[in-house]
C-alpha positions as CSV (number, residue, x, y, z in Angstrom):
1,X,0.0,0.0,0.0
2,X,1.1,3.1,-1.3
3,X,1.5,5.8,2.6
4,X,0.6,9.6,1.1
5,X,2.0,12.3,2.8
6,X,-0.4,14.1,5.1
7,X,-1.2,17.5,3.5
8,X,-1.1,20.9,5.1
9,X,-3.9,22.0,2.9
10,X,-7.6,21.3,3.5
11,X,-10.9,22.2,1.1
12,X,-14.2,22.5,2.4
13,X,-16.8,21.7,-0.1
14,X,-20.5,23.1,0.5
15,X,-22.9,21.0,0.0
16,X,-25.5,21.1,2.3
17,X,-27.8,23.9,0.7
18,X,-31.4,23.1,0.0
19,X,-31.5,24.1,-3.6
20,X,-35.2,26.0,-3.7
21,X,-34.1,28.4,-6.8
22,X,-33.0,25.4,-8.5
23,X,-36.5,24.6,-8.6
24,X,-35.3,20.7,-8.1
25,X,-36.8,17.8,-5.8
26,X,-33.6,17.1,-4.5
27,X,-31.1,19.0,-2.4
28,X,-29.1,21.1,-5.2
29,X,-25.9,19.2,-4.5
30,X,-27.3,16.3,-5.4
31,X,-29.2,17.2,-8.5
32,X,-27.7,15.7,-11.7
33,X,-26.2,17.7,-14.5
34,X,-25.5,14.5,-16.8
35,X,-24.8,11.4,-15.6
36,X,-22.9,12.9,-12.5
37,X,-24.2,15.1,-9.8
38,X,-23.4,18.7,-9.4
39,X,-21.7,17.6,-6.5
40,X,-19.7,14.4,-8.5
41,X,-18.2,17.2,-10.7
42,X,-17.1,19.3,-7.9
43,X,-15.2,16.7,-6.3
44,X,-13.9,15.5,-9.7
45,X,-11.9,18.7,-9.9
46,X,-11.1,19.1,-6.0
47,X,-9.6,15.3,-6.2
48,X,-7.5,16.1,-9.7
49,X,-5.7,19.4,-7.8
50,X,-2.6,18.6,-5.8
51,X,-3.7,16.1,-2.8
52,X,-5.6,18.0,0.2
53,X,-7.8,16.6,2.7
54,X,-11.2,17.2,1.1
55,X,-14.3,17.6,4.1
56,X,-17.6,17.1,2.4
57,X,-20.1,18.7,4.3
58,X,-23.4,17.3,4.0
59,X,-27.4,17.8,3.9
60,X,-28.4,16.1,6.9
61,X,-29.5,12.6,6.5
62,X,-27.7,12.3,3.4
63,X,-24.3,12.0,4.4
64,X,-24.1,8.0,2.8
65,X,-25.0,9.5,-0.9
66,X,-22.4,11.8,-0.4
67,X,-19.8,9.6,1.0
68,X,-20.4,7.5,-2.2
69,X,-20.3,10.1,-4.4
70,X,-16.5,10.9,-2.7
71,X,-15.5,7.8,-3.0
72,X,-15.9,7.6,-6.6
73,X,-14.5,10.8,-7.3
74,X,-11.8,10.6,-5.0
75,X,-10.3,6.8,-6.4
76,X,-6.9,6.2,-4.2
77,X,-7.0,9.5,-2.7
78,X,-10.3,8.1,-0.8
79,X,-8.7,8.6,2.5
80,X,-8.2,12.0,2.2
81,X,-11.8,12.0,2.5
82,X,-14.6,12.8,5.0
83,X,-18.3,13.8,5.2
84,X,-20.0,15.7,7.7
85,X,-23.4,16.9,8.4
86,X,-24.2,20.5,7.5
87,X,-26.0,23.0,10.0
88,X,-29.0,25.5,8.9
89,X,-26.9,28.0,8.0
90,X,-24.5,27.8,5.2
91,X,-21.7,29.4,8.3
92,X,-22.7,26.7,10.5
93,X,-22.0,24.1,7.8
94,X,-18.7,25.6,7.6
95,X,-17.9,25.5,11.5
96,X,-19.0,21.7,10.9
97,X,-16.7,21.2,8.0
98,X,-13.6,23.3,10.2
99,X,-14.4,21.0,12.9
100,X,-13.3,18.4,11.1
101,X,-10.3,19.6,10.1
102,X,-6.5,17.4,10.0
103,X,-4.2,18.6,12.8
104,X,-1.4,19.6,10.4
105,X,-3.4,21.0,7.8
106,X,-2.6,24.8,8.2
107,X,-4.3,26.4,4.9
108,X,-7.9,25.8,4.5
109,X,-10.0,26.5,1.0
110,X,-14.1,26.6,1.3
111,X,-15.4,25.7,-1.9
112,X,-19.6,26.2,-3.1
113,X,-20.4,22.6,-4.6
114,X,-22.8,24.6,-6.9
115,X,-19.4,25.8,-8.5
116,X,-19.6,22.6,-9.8
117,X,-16.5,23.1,-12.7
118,X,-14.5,25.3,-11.5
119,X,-11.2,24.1,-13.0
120,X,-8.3,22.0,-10.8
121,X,-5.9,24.5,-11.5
122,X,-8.0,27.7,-10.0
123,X,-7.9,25.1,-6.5
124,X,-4.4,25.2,-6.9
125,X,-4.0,28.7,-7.7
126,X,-5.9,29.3,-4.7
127,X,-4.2,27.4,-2.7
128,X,-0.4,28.6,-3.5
129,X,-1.6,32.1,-3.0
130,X,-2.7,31.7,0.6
131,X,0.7,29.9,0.9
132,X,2.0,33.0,-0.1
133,X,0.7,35.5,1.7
134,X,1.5,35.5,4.9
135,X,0.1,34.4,8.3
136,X,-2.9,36.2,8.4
137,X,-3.7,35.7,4.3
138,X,-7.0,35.4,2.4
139,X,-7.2,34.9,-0.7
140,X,-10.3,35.0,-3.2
141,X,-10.6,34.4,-6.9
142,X,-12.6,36.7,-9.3
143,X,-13.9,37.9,-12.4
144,X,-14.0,41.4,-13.8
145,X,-17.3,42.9,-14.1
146,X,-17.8,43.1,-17.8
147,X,-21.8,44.4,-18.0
148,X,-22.7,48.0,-17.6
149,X,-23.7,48.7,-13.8
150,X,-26.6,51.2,-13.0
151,X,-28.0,52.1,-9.5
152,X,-31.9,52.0,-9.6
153,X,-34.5,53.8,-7.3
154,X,-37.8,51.9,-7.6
155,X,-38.8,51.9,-11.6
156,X,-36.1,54.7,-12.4
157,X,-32.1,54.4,-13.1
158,X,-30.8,56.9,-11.3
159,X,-26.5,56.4,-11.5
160,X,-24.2,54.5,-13.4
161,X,-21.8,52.5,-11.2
162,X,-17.8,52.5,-12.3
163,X,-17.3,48.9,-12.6
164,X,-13.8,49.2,-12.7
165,X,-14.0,49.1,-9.1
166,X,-15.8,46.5,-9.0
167,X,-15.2,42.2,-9.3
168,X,-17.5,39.0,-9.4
169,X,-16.6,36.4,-6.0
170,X,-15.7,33.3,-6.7
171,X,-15.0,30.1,-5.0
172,X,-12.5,28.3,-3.3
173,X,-11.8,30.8,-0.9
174,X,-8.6,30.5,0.8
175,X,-7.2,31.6,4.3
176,X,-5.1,30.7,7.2
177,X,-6.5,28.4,9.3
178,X,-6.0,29.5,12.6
179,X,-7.4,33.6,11.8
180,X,-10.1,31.6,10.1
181,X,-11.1,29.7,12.9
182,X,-10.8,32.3,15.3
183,X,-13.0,34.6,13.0
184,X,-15.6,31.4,13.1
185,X,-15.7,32.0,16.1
186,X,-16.4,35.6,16.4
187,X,-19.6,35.1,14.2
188,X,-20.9,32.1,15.6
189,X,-21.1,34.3,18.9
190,X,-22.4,37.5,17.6
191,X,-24.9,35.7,15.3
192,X,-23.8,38.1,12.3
193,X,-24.1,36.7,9.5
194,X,-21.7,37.3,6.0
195,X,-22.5,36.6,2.2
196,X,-19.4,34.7,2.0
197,X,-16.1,33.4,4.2
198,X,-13.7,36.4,2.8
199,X,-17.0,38.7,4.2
200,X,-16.6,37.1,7.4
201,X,-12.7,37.0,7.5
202,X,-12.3,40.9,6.8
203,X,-14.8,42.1,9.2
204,X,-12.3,40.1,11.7
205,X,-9.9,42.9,10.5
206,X,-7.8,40.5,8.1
207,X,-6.6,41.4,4.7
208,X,-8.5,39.5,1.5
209,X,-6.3,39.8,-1.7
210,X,-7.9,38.2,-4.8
211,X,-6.6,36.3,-7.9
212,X,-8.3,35.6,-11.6
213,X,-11.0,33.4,-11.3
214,X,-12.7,31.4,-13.8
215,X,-15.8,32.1,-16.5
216,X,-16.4,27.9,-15.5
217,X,-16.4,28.3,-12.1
218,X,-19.9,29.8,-11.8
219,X,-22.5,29.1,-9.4
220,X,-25.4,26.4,-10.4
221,X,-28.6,28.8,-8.9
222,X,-31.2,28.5,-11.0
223,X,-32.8,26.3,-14.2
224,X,-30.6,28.3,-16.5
225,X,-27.3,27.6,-14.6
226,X,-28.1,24.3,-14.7
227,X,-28.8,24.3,-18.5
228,X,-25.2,26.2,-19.1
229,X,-23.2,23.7,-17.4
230,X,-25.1,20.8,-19.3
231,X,-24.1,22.8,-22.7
232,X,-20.7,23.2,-21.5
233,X,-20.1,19.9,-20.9
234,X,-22.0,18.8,-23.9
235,X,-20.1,20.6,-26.0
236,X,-16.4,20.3,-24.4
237,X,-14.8,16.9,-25.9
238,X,-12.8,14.9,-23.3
239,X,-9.6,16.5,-23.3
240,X,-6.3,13.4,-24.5
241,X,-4.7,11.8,-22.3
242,X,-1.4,13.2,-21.4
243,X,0.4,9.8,-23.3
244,X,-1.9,10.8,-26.6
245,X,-0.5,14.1,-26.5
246,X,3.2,13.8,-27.2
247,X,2.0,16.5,-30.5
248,X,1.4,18.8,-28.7
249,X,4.8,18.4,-26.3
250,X,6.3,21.2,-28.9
251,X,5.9,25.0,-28.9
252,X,3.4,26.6,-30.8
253,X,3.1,29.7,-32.9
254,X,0.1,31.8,-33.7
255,X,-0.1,34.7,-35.5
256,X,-3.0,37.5,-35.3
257,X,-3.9,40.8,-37.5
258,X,-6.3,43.3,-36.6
259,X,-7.6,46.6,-38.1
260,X,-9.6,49.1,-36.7
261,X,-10.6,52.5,-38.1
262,X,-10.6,56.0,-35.9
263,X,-14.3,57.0,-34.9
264,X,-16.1,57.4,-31.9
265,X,-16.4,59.4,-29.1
266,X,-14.2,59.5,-25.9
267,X,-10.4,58.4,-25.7
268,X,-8.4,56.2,-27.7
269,X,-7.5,52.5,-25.6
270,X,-4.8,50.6,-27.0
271,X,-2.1,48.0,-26.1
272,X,-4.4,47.9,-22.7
273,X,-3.9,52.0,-22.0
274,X,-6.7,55.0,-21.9
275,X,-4.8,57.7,-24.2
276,X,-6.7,60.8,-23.3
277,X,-7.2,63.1,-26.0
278,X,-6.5,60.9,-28.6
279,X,-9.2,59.3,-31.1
280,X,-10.9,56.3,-30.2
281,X,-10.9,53.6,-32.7
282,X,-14.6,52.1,-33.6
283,X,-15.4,48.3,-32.5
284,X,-17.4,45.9,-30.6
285,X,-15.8,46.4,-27.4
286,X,-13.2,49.5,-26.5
287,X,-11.8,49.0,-30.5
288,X,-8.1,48.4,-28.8
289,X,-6.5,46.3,-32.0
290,X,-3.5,45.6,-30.2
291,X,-5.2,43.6,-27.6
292,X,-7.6,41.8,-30.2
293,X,-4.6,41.1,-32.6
294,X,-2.7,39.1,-28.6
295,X,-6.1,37.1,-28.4
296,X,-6.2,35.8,-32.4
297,X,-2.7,35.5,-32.0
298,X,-2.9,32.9,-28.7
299,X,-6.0,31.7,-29.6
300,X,-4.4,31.0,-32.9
301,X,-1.5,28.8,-31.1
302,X,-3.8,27.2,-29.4
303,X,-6.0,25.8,-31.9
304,X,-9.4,27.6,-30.5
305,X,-10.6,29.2,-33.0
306,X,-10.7,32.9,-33.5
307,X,-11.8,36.4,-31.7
308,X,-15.0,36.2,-33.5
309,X,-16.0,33.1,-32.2
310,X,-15.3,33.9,-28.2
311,X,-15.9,37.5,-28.2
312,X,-17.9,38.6,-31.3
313,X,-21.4,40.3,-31.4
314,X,-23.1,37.2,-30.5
315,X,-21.3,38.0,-27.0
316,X,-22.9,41.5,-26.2
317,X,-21.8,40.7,-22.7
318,X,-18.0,41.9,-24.1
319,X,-19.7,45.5,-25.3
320,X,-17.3,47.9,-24.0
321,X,-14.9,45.5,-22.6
322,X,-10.7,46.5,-22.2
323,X,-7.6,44.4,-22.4
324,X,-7.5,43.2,-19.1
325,X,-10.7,41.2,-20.2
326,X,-10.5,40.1,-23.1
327,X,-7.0,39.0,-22.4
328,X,-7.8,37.0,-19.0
329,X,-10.2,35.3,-20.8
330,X,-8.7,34.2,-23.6
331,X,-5.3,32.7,-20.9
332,X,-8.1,31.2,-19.1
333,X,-9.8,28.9,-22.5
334,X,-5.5,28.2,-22.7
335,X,-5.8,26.7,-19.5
336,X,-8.8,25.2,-19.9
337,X,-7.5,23.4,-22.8
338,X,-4.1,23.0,-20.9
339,X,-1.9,24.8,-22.3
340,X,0.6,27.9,-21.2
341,X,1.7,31.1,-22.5
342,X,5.0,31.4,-23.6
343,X,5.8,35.0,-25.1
344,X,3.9,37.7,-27.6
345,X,5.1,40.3,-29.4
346,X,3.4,42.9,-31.5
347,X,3.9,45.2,-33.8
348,X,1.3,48.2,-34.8
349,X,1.3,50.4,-37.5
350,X,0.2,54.0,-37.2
351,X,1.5,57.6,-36.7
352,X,-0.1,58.3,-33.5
353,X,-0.4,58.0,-30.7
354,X,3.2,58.5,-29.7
355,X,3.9,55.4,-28.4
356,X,7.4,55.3,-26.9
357,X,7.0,57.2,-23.5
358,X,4.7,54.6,-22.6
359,X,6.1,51.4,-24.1
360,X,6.8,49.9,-20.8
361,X,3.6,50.6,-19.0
362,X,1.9,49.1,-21.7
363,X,3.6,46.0,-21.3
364,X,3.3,45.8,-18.0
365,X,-0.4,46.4,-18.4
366,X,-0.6,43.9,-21.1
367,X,1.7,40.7,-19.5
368,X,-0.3,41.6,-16.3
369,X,-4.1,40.6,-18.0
370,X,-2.0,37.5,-19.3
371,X,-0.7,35.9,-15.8
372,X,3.0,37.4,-16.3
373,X,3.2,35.7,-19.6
374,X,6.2,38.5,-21.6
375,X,5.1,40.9,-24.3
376,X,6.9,43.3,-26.2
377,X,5.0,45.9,-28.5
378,X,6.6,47.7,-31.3
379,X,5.0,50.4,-33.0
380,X,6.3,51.9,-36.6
381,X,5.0,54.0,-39.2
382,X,4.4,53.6,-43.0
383,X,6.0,56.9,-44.5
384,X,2.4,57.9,-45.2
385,X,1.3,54.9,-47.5
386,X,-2.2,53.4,-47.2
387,X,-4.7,53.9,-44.6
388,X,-2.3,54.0,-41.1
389,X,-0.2,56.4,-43.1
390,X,-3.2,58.8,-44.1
391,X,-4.5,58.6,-40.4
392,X,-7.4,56.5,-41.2
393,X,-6.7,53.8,-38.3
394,X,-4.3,50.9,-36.6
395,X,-3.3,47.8,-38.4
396,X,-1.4,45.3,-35.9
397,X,0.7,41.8,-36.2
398,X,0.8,39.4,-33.1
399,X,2.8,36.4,-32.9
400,X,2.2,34.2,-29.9
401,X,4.0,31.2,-28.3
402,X,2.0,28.7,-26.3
403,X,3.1,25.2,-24.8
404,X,0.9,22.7,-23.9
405,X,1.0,22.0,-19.8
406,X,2.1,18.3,-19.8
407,X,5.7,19.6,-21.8
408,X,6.5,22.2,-18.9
């Protein structure tokens, strides 16, 4: 018999909710999306992260249908597995599930079961960053908000919101486990009551930093949830397995081109930057050809189509959208289909805006939306020929290197 090491990292997964927007005759957890529960799925991706003790925390009653769904999922990691009973709160499901927690395990993730495929590597991602971030650390992923916010009074809209402040919570959550616990404890006396554990471990006074979520990690609430994850999975072909993918061990190169003209109204955004006073370029989202060029270019590599297909009109949710989005999507379908960024570098043609002075933070900007991956932007002119020359738009060249995850 093969002894694991005992981990130092423990996930949580909530599963005791009752469902009653799902509109289902089961509790949600245990509703099925295909042939698998929502709560099969979750703990297919908790069990193919890096090993953790995994604490399933139960509707009450039903802890046998969950301990056979773990021990299915889990396979010879089924020691590393335990189910509880949940409480009537979804806080006092978590106390149950921290009560049950390894003595060495020092980082702990809570995980929604209704996030039922949120990919392995976001656990792990998770995970590391808690690791990373000291002895007090919490750690959330997210998603930027990408749909146009506006404050309503009754029947009337009476504000738009900036929703660059703003993100989308995910799950896991990760913290410390000992400020976690303590904070537990804190609410459990008081009988406040938070929307979610980072909620719960700030108003203890702790820091939460966040990291880039996932667009598959969303929560199964209602009929249509249910419906997109069924059409996801429908529609997502297993992915080889790692021995069938020895073509894919090599680099690969895409290449991207975009054009777009000047027009509009308010600044130009390009290569990821606001340039005030300077044109905008016309387009679906914020018309910034440099960052559409990166995404054709990766997605390109990748084999995943094109910028039409992920982002196009048929996707008014991207109406307006910057770099920062479009770009952490696209490294997020790499992931998804497991492969890394390796480099990009562009090149854009026009005679303004002066690009130079800001070469740098553009870069920065841009490598940032793509998880440190390295990009370099060049920009030249074309003596006055054709259409950049005469000030008509932008044309830009990307070349992207990917590899696929199993070669690194």
């Amino acid at each position: 018999m093969t002894v694991l090491p005992v981990p130092d990292t423990a996930i949580i997964v909530v599963a005791a909710g009752s469902g009653t927007r799902l509109g289902a005759d089961a509790p949600k957890a245990l509703v099925g999306i295909d042939d698998r529960t929502i709560l099969r799925h979750a703990l297919d991706g908790v069990f193919a992260a890096a090993p953790m003790q995994v604490v399933v925390v139960a509707p009450p009653g039903l802890e046998g249908v969950a301990e056979a769904e773990l021990r299915q999922a889990a396979g010879d990691r089924a020691d590393l597995g335990r189910v509880v009973a949940g409480g009537d709160t979804r806080q006092r499901s978590v106390a149950a599930g921290l009560a049950a927690l390894w003595g060495d395990v020092s980082t702990v993730l809570v995980h929604d079961a209704a996030r039922a495929l949120t990919p392995p590597a976001l656990v792990d991602a998770v995970a590391q960053a808690v690791k990373d971030g000291g002895p007090d650390a919490g750690v959330i992923p997210v998603l930027p908000v990408v749909d146009t916010l506006k404050r309503v009074e009754a029947a009337d809209v009476v504000a738009a919101v900036d929703r660059s402040t703003l993100v989308a919570a995910q799950t896991p959550q990760g913290f410390r486990r000992e400020p976690l616990e303590a904070a537990y404890a804190v609410a459990l006396a008081s009988g406040a009551e938070y929307t979610d554990d980072a909620a719960l471990f700030a108003a203890a006074g702790h820091r939460v930093q966040h990291i880039a979520g996932s667009e598959r990690a969303f929560k199964i609430t209602v009929p249509a949830d249910l419906e997109r994850a069924r059409h996801l999975l429908a529609g997502s072909p297993a992915a080889p397995p790692v021995a069938a993918r020895s073509s894919l061990a090599l680099p690969r190169v895409g290449i991207g081109t975009d054009v777009h003209a000047f027009g509009g109204e308010g600044n130009l955004w390009l290569a990821g930057l606001e340039w005030p006073g300077e044109q905008p370029l016309s387009g679906h989202s914020d018309g910034d050809a440099v960052a559409h060029a990166i995404v054709d270019a990766l997605l390109a590599a990748a084999g995943l189509g094109d910028i039409g297909e992920h982002f196009g009109t048929a996707h008014p949710e991207y109406a307006g959208a910057h770099a920062d989005v479009f770009l952490a999507r696209t490294r997020e379908l790499l992931g998804e289909a497991g492969f890394a960024i390796g480099n990009v570098s562009v090149q854009f043609q026009a005679g303004r805006p002066r690009f130079s002075a800001r070469r740098a933070e553009a870069e920065q900007a841009l490598s940032a939306a793509l998880g440190g991956a390295p990009v370099a932007v060049a920009a030249t002119t074309t003596d006055g020929l054709g259409f950049p020359g005469r000030g008509e738009g932008i044309s830009v060249t990307a070349v992207a290197l990917v590899v696929a995850r199993s070669a690194e």
